[in-house]
C-alpha positions as CSV (number, residue, x, y, z in Angstrom):
1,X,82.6,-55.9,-78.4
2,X,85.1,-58.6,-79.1
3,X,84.1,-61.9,-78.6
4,X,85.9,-64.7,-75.9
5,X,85.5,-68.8,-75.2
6,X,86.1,-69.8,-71.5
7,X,87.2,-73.0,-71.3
8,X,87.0,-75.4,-68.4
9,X,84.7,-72.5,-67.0
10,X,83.0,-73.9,-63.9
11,X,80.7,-71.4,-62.2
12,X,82.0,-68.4,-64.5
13,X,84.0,-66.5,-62.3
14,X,86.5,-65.8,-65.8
15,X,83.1,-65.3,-67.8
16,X,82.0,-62.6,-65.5
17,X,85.5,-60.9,-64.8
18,X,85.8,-60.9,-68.5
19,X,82.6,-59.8,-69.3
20,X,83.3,-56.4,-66.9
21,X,86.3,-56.0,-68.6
22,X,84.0,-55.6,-71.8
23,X,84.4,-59.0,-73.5
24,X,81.5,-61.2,-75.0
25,X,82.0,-64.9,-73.5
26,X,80.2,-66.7,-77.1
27,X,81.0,-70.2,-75.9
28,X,81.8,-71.8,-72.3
29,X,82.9,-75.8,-71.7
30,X,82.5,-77.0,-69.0
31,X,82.4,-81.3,-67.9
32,X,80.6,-80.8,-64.4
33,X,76.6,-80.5,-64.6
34,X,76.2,-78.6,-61.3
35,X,78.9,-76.5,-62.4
36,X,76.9,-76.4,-66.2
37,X,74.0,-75.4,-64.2
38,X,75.5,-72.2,-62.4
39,X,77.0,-71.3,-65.6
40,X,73.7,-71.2,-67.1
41,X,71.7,-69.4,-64.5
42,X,74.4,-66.6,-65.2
43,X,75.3,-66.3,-68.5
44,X,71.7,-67.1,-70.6
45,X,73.1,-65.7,-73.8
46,X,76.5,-68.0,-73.9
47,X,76.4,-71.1,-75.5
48,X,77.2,-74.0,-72.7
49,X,79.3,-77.3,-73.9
50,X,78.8,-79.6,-71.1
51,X,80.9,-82.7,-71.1
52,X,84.4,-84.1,-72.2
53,X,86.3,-81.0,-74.0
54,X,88.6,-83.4,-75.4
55,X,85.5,-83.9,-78.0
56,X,85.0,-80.8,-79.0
57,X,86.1,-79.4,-82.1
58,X,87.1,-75.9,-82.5
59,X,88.1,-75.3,-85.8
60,X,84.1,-73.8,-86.9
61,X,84.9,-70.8,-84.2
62,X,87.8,-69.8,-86.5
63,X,87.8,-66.5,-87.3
64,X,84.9,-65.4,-84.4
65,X,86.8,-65.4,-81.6
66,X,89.4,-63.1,-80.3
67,X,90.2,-64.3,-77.1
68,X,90.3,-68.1,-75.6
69,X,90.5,-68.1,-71.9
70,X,90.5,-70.9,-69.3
71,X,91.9,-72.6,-66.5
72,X,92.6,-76.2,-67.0
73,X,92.2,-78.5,-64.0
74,X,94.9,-77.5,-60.9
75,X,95.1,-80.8,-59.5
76,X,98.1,-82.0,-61.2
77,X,100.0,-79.1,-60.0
78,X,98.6,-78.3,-57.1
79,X,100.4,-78.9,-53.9
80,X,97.4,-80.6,-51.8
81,X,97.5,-83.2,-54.8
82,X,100.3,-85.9,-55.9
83,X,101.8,-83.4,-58.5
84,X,101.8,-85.8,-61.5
85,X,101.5,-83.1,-63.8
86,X,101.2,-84.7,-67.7
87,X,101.3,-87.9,-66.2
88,X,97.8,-86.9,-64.6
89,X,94.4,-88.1,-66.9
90,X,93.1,-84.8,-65.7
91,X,95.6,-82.8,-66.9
92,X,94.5,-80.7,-69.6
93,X,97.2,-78.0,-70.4
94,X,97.6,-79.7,-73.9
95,X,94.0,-79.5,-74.8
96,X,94.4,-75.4,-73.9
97,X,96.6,-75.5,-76.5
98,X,94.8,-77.4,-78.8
99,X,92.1,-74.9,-78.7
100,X,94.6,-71.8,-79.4
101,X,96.0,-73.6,-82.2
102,X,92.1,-74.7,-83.8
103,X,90.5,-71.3,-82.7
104,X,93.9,-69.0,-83.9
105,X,92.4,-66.0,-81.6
106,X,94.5,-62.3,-81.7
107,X,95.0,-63.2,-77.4
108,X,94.8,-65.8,-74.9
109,X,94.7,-66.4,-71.3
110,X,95.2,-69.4,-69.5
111,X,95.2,-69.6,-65.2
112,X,96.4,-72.2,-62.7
113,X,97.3,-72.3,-59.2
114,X,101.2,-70.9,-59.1
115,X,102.3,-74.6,-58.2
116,X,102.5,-74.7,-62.3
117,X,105.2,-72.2,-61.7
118,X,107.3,-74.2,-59.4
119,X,110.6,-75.8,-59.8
120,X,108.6,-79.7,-60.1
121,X,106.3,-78.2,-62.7
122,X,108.5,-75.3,-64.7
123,X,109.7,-77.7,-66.9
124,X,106.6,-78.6,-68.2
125,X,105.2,-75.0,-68.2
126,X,108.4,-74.2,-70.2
127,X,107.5,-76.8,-72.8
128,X,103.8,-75.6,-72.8
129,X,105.0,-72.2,-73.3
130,X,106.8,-72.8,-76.3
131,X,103.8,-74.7,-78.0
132,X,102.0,-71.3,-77.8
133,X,104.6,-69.0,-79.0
134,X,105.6,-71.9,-82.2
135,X,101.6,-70.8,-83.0
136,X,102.5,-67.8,-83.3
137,X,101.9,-66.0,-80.3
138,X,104.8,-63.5,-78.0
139,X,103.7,-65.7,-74.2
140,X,104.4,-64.1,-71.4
141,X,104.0,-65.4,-67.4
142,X,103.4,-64.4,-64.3
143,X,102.7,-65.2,-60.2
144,X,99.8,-62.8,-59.5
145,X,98.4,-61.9,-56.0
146,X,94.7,-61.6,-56.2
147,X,94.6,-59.5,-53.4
148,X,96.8,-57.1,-55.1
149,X,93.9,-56.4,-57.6
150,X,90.6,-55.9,-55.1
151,X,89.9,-59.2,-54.6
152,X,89.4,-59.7,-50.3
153,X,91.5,-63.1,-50.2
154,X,95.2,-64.1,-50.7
155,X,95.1,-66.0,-53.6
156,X,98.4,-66.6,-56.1
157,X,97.8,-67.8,-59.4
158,X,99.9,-67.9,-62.6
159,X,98.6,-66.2,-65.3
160,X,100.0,-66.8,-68.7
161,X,99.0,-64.2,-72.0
162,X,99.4,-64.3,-75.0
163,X,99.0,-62.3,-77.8
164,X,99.7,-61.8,-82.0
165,X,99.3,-58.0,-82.4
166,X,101.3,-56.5,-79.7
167,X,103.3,-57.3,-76.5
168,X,101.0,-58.3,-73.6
169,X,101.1,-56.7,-70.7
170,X,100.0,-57.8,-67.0
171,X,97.5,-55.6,-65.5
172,X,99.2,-53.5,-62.5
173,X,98.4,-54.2,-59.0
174,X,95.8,-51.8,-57.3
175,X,96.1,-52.8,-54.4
176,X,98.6,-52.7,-51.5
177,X,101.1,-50.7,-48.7
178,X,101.3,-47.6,-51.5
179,X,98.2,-47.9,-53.6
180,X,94.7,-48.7,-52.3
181,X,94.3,-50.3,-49.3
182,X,93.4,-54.3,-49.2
183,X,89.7,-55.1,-49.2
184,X,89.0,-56.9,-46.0
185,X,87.5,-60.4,-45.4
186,X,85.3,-58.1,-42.8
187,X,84.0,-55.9,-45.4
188,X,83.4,-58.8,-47.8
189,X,81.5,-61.1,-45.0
190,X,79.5,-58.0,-43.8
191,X,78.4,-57.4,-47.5
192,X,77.1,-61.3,-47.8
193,X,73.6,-62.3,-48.9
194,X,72.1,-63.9,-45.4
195,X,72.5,-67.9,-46.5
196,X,72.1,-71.2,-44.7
197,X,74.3,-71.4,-41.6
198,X,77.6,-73.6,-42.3
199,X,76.6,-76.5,-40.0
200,X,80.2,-78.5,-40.0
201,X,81.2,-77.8,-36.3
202,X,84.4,-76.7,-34.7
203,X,86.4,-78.6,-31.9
204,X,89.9,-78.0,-30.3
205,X,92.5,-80.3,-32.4
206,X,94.0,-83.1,-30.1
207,X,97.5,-82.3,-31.0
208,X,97.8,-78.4,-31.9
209,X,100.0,-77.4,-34.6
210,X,101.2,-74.0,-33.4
211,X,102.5,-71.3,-35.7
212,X,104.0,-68.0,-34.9
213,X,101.0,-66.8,-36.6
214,X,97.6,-67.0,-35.3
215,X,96.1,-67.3,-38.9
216,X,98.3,-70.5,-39.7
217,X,98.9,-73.6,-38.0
218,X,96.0,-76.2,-36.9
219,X,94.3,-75.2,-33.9
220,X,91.2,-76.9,-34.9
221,X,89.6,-80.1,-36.3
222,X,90.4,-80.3,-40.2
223,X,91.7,-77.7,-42.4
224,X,89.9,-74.6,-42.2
225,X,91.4,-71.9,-40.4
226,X,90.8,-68.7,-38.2
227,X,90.4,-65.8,-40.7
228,X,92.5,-62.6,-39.8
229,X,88.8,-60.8,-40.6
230,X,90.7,-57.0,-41.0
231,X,93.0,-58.5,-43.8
232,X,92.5,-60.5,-47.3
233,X,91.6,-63.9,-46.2
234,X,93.4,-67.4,-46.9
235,X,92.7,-68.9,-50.0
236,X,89.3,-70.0,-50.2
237,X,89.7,-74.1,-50.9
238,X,87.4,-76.1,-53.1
239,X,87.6,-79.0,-50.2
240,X,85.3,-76.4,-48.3
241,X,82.1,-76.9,-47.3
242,X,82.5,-79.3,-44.3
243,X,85.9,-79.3,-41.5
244,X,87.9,-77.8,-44.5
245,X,85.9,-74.5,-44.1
246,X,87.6,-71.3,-43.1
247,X,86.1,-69.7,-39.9
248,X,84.6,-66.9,-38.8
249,X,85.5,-65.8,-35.6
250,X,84.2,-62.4,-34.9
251,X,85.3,-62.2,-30.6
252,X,89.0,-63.8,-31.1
253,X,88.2,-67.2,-29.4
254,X,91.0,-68.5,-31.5
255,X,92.8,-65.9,-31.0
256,X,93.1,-65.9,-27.4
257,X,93.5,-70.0,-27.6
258,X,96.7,-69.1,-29.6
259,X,98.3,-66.8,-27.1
260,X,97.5,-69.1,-24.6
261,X,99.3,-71.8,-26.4
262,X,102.4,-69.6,-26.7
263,X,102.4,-69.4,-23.3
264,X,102.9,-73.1,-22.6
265,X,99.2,-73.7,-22.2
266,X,97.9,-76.9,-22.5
267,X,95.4,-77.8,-25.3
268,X,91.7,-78.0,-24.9
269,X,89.3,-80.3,-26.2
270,X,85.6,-80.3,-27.2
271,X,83.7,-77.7,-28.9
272,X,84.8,-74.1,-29.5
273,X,82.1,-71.8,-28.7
274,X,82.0,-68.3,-30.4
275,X,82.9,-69.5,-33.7
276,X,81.5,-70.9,-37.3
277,X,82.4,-71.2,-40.4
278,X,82.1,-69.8,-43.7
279,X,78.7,-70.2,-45.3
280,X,78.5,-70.6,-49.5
281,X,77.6,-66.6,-49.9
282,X,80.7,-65.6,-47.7
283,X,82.7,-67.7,-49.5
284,X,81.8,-66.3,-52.4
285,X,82.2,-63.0,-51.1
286,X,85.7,-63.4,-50.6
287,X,86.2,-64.4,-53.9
288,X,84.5,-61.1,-55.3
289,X,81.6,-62.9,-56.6
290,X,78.5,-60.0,-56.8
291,X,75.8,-60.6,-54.6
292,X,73.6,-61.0,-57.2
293,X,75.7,-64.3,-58.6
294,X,73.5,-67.9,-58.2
295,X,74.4,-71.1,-57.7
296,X,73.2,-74.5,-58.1
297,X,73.7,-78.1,-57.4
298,X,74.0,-79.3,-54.0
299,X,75.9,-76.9,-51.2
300,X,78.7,-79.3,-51.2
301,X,78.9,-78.5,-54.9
302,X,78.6,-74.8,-54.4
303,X,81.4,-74.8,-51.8
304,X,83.8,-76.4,-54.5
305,X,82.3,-74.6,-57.3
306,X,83.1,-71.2,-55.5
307,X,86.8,-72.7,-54.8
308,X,87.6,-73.6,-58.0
309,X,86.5,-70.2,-59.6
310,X,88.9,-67.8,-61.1
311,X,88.4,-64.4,-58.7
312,X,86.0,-62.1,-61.1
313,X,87.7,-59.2,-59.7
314,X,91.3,-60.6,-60.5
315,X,90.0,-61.3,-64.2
316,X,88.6,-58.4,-64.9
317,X,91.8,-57.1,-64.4
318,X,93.7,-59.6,-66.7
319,X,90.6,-58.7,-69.1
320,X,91.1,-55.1,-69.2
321,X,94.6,-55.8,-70.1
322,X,94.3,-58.1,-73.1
323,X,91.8,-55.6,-74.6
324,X,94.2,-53.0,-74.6
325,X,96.7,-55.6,-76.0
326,X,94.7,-55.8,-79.1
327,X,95.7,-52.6,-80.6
């Protein structure tokens, strides 16, 4: 079975798409103990480094390893943040490439949110790019849907491969108006562990921000929105867990309150009744974790854990590829 690292690997959602695919995670890094903690409930026979990854040294796993994998921190290209890029401390793009360069594996994958991809940051991921292929490596990138590959939520990352041995390909969608239809945030809710209700409540927002869509705009306190429930949902944020949460709401409350706002109606205020939000194992759902999948730390923690993972669903895909890109 060949062997993989996961950097940066959170709760394991890379681990455990990779590990369907049929590779062996040998050692995971992660600096958030909660996140250490979830790992380790999961994944008993991988070797957890917990802490600062700019401390570890790679070179001993030389020659083992066949694949690094990882998805350094989004914030610094992600649009909800300031966008400082290299210029953030928590940017840690170059310590990716460190690890390709220490660990010289035949492939590599590295994920971020597709703000990495936009015209701010392409410059940079131009640069980054070109570090990996002066190792060695033919790099290839690419925008992919994870709704396009199973997954039941609307989530575009950037994927970047790379590979020694032969031209990397990017796994082809599965998903979609020709091929098989989208799994629904329905079907993924309704398939849910029962959990501890999501207990953040829901009131009308004082100043509506109205969208031709019902699914978009602010029609509510904070940031979570409606989910269209017979579609892939919004991207599941790791802000969740309190106002932030998407919401469930099964008899079209919101809905209706849209339509009515279309019509020139004017907005209400107070509590919406007939609706929730997401709980921890729907959230997870939607992001294709099993059923089976635990977490620790505090709810909070789970919530942003979830958030932050890398769909197992979209990387099994990925993972399937890069095994074929072996030779």
């Amino acid at each position: 079975m060949p062997t993989s690292v996961d950097l940066f690997a959170g709760a394991g959602g890379l681990s455990l798409g990779l590990e369907m695919a049929g590779w062996d995670t040998k050692v995971a890094a992660d600096f958030d103990p909660q996140a250490c903690a979830t790992y380790k409930r999961n994944f008993p026979h991988t070797k957890v480094l917990e802490g600062d990854v700019r401390s570890v040294d790679w070179l001993p796993l030389r020659g083992t390893i066949d694949l690094v994998a990882g998805g350094p921190p989004c914030q610094p290209f992600s649009v909800a943040g300031n966008q400082k890029s290299r210029e953030d401390v928590r940017d840690m793009v170059p310590e990716f490439v460190r690890a390709v360069r220490e660990i010289q594996p035949k492939v590599f994958l590295m994920e971020n949110v597709a703000g990495l991809a936009s015209t701010r940051h392409r410059e940079y991921l131009t640069e980054s790019l070109k570090l990996l292929g002066e190792l060695g490596y033919e790099v290839k990138f690419q925008v992919l849907n994870a709704a396009k590959y199973g997954v039941p939520q609307e989530r575009n990352r950037v994927i970047v491969i790379g590979s020694t041995r032969s031209s990397p390909v990017f796994p082809v969608p599965t998903h979609g108006a020709t091929l098989l239809p989208y799994v629904t945030a329905r079907s993924a809710i309704s398939a849910a562990p029962e959990d501890e209700p999501n207990r953040a409540i829901v009131t009308y927002a004082k100043t509506p921000v109205l969208r031709p869509s019902p699914w978009a705009g602010m029609l509510v306190n904070g940031g979570g929105r409606p989910i269209n429930l017979d579609a892939p949902s919004q991207t599941i944020p790791a802000s969740a867990g309190g106002n932030r949460t998407h919401i469930v709401d099964q008899d079209g409350v919101l809905l209706e309150y849209h339509a009515y706002l279309l019509g020139g109606g004017v907005p209400k205020s107070g509590l919406v009744d007939g609706v929730r939000r997401l709980t921890v194992r729907e959230s997870a759902s939607l992001q294709s974790f099993p059923a089976q999948f635990a977490f620790s730390g505090q709810r909070s923690a789970q919530y942003r854990q979830i958030g932050n993972a890398v769909p197992p669903e979209l990387a099994k895909a990925v993972g399937e590829a890069l095994i074929a890109a072996l030779g």
